[in-house]
C-alpha positions as CSV (number, residue, x, y, z in Angstrom):
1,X,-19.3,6.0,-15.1
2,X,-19.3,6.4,-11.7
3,X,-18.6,8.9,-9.4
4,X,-18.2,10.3,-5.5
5,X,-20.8,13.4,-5.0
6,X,-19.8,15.4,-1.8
7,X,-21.4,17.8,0.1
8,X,-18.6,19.6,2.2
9,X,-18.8,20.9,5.5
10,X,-19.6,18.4,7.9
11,X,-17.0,17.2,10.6
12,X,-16.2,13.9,10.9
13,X,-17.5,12.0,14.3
14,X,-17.6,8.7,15.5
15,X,-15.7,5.5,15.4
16,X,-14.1,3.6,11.8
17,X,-12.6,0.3,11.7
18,X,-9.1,-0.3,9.8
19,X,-9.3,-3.2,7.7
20,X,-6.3,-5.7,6.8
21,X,-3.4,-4.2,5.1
22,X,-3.4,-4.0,1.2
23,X,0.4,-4.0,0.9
24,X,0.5,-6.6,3.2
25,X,-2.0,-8.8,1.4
26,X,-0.3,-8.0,-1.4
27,X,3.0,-10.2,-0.6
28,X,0.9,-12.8,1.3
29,X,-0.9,-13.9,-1.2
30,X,1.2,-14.8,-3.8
31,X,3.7,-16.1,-0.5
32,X,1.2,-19.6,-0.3
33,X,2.2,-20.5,-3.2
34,X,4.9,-21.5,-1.4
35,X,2.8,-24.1,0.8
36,X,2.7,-27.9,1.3
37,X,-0.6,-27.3,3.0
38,X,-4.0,-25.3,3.3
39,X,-3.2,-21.4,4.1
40,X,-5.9,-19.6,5.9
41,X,-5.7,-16.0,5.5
42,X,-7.4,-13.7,7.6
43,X,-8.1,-9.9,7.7
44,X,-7.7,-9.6,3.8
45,X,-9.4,-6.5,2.9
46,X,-12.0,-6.6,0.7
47,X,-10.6,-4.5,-2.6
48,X,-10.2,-4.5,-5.8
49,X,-6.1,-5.3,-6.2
50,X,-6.7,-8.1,-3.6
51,X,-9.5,-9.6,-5.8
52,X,-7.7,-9.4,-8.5
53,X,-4.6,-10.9,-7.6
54,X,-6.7,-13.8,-6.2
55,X,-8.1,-14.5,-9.2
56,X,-4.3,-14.8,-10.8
57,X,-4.1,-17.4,-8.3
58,X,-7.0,-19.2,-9.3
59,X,-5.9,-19.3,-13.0
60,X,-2.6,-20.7,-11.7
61,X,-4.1,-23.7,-9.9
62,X,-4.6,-22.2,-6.5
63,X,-8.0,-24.0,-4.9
64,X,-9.5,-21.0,-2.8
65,X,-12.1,-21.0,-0.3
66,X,-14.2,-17.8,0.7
67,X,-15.0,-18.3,4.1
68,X,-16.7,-15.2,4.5
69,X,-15.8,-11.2,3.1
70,X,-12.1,-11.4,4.8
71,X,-11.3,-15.1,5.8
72,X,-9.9,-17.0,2.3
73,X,-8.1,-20.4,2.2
74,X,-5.6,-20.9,-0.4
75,X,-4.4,-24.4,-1.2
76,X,-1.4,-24.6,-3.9
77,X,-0.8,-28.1,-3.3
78,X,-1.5,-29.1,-6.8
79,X,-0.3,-26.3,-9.3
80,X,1.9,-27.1,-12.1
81,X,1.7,-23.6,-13.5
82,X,4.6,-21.2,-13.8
83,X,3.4,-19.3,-16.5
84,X,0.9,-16.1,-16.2
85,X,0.8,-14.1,-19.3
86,X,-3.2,-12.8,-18.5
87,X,-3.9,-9.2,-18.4
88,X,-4.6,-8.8,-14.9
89,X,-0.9,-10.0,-14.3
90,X,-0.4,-7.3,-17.2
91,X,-2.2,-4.5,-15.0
92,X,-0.8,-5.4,-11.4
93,X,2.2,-3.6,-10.3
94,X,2.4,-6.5,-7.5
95,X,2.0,-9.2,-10.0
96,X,5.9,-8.8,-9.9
97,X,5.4,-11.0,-6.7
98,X,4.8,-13.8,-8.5
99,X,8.0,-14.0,-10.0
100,X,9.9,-14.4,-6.2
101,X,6.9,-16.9,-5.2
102,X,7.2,-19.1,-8.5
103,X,11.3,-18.5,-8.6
104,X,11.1,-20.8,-5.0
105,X,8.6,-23.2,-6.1
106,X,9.5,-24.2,-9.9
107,X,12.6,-22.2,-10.2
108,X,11.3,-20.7,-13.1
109,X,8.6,-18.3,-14.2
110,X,7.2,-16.1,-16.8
111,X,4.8,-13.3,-16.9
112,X,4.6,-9.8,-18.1
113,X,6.2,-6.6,-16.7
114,X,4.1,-5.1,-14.5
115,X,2.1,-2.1,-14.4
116,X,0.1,-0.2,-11.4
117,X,0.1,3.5,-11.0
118,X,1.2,6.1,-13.3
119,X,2.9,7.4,-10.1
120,X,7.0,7.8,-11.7
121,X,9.3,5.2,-12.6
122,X,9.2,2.3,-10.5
123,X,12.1,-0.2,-12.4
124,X,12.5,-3.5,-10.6
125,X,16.1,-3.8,-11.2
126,X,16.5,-4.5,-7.9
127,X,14.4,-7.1,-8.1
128,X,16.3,-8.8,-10.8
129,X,19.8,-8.1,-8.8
130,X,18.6,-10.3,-6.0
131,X,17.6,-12.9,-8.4
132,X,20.8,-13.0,-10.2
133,X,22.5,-13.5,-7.0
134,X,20.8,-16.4,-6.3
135,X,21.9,-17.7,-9.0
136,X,18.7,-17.0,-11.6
137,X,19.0,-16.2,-15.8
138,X,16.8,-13.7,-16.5
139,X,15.3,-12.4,-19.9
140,X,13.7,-9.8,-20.7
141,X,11.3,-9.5,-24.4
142,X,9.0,-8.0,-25.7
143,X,7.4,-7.2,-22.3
144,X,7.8,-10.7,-20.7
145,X,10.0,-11.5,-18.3
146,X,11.6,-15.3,-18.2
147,X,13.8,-16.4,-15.0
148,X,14.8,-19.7,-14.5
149,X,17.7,-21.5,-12.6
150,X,19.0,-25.1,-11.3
151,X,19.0,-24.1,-8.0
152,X,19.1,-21.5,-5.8
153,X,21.8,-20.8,-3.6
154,X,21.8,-18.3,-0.6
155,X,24.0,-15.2,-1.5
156,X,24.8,-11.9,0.2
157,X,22.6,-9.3,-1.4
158,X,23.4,-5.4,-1.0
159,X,19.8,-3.1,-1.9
160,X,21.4,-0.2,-3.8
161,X,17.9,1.7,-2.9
162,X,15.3,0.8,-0.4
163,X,12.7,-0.8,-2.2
164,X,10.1,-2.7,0.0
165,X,9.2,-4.9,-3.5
166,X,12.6,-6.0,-3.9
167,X,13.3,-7.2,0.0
168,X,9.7,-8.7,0.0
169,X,10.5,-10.5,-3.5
170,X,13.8,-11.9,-2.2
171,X,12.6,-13.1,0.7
172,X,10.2,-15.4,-1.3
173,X,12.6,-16.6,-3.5
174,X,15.4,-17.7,-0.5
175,X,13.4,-19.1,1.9
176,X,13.8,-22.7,0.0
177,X,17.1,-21.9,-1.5
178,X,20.2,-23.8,-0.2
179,X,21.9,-21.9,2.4
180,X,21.7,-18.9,3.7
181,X,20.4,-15.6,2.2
182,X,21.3,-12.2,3.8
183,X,19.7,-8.5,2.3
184,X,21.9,-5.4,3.4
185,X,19.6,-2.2,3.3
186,X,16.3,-4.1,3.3
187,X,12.9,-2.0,3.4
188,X,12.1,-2.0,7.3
189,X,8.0,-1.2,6.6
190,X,5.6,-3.1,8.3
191,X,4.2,-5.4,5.6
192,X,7.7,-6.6,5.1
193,X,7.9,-7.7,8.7
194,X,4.3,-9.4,8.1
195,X,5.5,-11.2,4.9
196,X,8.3,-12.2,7.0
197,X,6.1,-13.5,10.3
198,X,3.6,-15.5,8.0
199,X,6.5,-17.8,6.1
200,X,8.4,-18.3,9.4
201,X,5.5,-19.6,10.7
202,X,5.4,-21.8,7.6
203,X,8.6,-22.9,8.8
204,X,11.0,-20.8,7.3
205,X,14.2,-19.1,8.9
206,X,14.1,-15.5,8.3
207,X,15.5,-13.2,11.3
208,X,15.7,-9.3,11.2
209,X,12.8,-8.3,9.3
210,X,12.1,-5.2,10.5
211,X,15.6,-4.0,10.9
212,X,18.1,-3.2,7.8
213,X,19.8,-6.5,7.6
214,X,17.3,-10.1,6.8
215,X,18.5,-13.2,7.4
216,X,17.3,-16.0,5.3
217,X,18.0,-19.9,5.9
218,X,16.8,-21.7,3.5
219,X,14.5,-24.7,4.2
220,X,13.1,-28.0,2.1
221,X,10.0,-27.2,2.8
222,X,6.7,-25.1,3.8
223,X,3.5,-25.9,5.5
224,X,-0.1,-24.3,5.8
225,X,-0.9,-22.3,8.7
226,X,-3.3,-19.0,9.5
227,X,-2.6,-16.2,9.7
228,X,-4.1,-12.5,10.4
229,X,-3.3,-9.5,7.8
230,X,-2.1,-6.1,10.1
231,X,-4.3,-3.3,10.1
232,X,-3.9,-1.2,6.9
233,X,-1.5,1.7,8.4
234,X,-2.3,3.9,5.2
235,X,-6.1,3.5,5.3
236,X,-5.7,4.7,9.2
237,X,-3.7,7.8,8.1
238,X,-6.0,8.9,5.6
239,X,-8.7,9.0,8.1
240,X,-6.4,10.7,10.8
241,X,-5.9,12.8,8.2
242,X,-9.9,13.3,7.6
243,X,-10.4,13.8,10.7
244,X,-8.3,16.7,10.8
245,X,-9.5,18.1,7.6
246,X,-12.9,18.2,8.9
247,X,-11.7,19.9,12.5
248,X,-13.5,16.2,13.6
249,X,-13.5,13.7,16.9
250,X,-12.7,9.9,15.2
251,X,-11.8,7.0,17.2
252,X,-9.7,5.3,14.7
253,X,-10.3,1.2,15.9
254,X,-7.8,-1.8,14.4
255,X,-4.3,0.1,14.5
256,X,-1.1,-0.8,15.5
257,X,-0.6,2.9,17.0
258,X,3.5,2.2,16.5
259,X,3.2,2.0,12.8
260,X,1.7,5.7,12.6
261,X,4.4,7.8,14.9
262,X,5.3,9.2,11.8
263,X,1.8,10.6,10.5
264,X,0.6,11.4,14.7
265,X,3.6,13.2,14.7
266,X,3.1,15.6,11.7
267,X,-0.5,16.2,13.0
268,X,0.3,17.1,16.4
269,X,3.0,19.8,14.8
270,X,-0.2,21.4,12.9
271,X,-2.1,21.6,16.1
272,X,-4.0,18.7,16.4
273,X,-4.5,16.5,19.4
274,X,-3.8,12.5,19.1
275,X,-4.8,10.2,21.5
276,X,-3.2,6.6,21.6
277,X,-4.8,3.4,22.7
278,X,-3.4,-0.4,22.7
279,X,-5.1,-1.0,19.1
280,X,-7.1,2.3,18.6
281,X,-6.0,6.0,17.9
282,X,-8.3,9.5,18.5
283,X,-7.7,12.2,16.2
284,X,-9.2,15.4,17.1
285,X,-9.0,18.3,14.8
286,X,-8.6,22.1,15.7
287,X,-9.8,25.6,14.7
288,X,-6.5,26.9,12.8
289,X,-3.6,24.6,12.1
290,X,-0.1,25.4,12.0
291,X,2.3,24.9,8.6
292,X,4.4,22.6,8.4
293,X,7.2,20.9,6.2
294,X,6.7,17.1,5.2
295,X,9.4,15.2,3.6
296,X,8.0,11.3,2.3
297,X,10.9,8.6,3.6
298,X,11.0,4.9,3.7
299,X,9.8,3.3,6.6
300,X,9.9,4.7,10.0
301,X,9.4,8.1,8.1
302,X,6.8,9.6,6.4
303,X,4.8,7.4,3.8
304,X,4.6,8.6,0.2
305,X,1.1,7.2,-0.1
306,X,0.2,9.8,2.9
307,X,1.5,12.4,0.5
308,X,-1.3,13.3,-1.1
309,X,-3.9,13.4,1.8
310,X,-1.1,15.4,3.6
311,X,-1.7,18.1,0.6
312,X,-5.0,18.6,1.4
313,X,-4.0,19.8,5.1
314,X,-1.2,21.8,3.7
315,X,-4.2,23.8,1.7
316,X,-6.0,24.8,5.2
317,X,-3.3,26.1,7.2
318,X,-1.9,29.2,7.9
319,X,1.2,30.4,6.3
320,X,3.8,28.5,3.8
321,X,4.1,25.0,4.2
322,X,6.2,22.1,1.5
323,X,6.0,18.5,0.6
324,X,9.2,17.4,-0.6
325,X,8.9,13.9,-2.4
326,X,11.6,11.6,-2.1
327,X,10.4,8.1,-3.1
328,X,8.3,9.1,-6.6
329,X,9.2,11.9,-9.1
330,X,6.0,12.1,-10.6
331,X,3.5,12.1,-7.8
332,X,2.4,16.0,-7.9
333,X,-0.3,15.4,-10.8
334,X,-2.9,15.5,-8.2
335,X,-1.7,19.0,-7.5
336,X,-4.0,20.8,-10.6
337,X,-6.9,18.9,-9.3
338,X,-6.5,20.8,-6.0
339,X,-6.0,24.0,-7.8
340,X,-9.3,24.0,-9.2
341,X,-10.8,24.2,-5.9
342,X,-9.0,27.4,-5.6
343,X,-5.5,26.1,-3.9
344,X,-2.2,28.3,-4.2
345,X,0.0,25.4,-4.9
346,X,3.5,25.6,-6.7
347,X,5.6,22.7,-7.8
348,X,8.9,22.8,-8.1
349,X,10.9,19.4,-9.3
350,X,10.3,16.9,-5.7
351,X,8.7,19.9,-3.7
352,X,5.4,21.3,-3.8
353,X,5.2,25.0,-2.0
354,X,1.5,25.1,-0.3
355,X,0.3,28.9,0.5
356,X,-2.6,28.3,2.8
357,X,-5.3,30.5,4.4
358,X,-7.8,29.7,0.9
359,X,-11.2,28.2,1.5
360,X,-11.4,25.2,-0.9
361,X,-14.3,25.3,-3.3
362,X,-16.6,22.4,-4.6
363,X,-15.7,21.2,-8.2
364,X,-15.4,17.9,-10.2
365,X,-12.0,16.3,-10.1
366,X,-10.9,13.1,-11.1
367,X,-8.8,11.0,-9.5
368,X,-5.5,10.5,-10.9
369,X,-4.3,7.6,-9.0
370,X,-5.5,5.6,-6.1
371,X,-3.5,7.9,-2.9
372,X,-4.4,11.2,-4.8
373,X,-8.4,9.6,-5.2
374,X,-8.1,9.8,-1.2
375,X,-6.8,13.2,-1.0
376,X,-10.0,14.2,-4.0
377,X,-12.1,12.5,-1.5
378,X,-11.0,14.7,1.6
379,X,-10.4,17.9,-0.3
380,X,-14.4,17.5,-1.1
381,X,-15.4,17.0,2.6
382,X,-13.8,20.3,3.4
383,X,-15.2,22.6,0.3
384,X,-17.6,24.8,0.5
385,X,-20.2,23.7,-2.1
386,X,-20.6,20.5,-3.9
387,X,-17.9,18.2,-5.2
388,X,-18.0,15.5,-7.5
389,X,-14.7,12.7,-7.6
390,X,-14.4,10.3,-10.9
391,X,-12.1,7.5,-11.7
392,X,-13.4,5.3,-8.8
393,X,-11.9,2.5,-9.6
394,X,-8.3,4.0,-8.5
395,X,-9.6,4.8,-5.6
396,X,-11.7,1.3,-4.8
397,X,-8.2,-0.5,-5.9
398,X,-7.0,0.3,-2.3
399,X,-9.8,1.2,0.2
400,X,-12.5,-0.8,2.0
401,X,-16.0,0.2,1.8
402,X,-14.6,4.0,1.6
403,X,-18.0,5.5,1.1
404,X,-20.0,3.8,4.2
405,X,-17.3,4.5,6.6
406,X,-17.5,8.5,5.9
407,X,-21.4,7.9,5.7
408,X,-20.8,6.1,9.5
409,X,-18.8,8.9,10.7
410,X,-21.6,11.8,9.5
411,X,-19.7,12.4,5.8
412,X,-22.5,13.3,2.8
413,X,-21.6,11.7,0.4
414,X,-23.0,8.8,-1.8
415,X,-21.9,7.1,-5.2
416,X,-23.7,8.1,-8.5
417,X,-23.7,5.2,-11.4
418,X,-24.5,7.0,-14.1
């Protein structure tokens, strides 16, 4: 077993790098399937989802090259595969990727529902919407999805939810379908607009990513090209939100500043200071911090995977502050974790009631899933006392090297392998 040991108390100083984005990397990889040619992906952080899902590729066919920890080639020239019934696929909840990515090279593909998170119910019926309307069967048994159609054809698609899976899924499956494609309601989050950026420069036709409303001509075909990942916006907010925590100084290095308005503008309502740079952001936390009230919304609001770090701060202010959850119902598990620190936390339904003003106290917590590992992580840093996080490998799924960049920036804390 392994396991975080923290010794609280120490701010946080110094500078962090922000590696490539995991939701990003996420929907390019599976998007070279797509290729005629050699991609080159740059910037791919170096975690455990993104290993994993490159190592579905590899049992498909995909030839990859490691050019060094971040730089991969993928080459999907030669795959006759459209079938992926491994585990991994089975433990992935952005294996589902695969089925928009096969959909527009074979027109068919099978592999098996995916999993992820125990975070809520996260049904990809909107997924399976968009397919139909291109004019995909789909079957579902015994836990294996089968799609398959003649053809695709371009369709008008209306997202009865925002669902960043679903646009990004569509997208790969119209960008080689005949004629053109358009989503209504699409997910407007950054990654989207990446996925977007890397298959136009493949040669695709996709126009609005970013905004509500995509545009997808379909083309015959797509070539290689490089590309760069976009720093991981969630990985920079959960330092921000260290920094904070810790009443720190961080100079937060390999941000689009833009893509965190939402999180610098909840920590400059508690009371702490935010500096912006072209591609760097300073957090500097204060003495006392004021309550606040955090709702989680789709992209340009407030992330749901900030959520739980967000928690932590709601513990050390003054005053009543909530969290109202909006995207996940079942994303307050963390919450008894925090209590045994000594937190005055209620949950009610979507909204968790914070009454702050109580110093948190070390204790062993696990961590239920990989945002609320963060917050576990953070919550320790602050404690008086020593704290002790388990389930690692949520936490690893989605962060770079999380333990030397808190040892960089004066955090105590080192990983036990028992």
């Amino acid at each position: 077993m392994e396991r975080y040991v923290i010794q609280g108390g120490t701010p946080l100083k110094g500078e962090v790098s922000i590696a490539g984005a995991k939701n990003a990397a996420l929907g390019l990889i599976p998007a070279t399937i797509l290729s005629e040619g050699v991609c080159k992906l740059e910037n791919i952080p170096n975690i455990k989802d993104v290993n994993r899902f490159i190592n579905i590729l590899r049992k498909l066919g995909v030839k990859t090259t490691q050019i060094n920890e971040n730089t991969i080639t993928f080459d999907a020239q030669n795959i006759e595969q459209y079938e992926m019934l491994d585990d991994e696929t089975r433990k992935m909840r952005a294996s589902y990727y695969l089925l928009g990515a096969l959909l527009g090279r074979f027109k068919k593909v099978t592999i098996p529902f995916p999993g992820g998170c125990d975070i809520g119910v996260r049904p990809i019926d909107q997924h399976i919407k968009g397919f139909e309307a291109l004019g995909v069967k789909v079957e579902i048994e015994h836990g294996v999805i089968n799609m398959s159609a003649e053809k695709l054809i371009g369709a008008q698609i209306y997202m009865d939810v925002v669902s960043v899976g679903a646009t990004i899924n569509i997208m790969l499956a119209a960008v080689k379908a005949e004629g053109m494609t358009v989503i209504e309601n699409a997910a407007r989050e950054p990654h989207v607009v990446d996925v977007a950026n890397f298959l136009n420069l493949m040669g695709a036709n996709i126009k609005g990513a970013g905004t509500d409303i995509i545009k997808i001509n379909g083309v015959k075909e797509l070539r290689g090209c490089e590309y760069m990942v976009i720093p991981d916006q969630i990985e920079a907010g959960t330092y921000m939100v260290a920094a904070v925590a810790t009443k720190g100084n961080v100079l937060i290095k390999n941000v689009i500043p833009k893509h965190l308005e939402s999180i610098s503008a909840k920590l400059t309502e508690m009371g702490a200071e935010i500096i912006e740079y072209d591609d760097a952001i300073r957090v500097i936390g204060k003495e006392d911090l004021n309550s606040i009230n955090v709702k989680t919304l789709p992209y340009p609001g407030f992330p749901t995977d900030l959520q739980q770090p967000m928690a932590v701060l709601m513990c050390l202010t003054q005053g009543t502050g909530t969290i109202t959850e909006s995207i996940f119902e079942n994303r307050f598990k963390y919450v008894d974790e925090l209590r045994r620190m000594g937190a005055d936390v209620i949950v009610d339904g979507r909204v968790a009631i914070f009454s702050g003003g109580k110093k948190l106290s070390g204790a062993t917590l696990r961590a239920t899933d990989l945002r609320a590992g963060a917050a576990m992580v953070i919550a320790g840093l602050v404690a008086d006392g020593v704290t002790e996080v388990t389930e690692l490998k949520h936490i690893e799924r989605g962060y770079e090297h999380l333990e030397g960049k808190l040892r960089s920036l004066g955090a105590k804390i080192k990983k036990v392998v028992d």
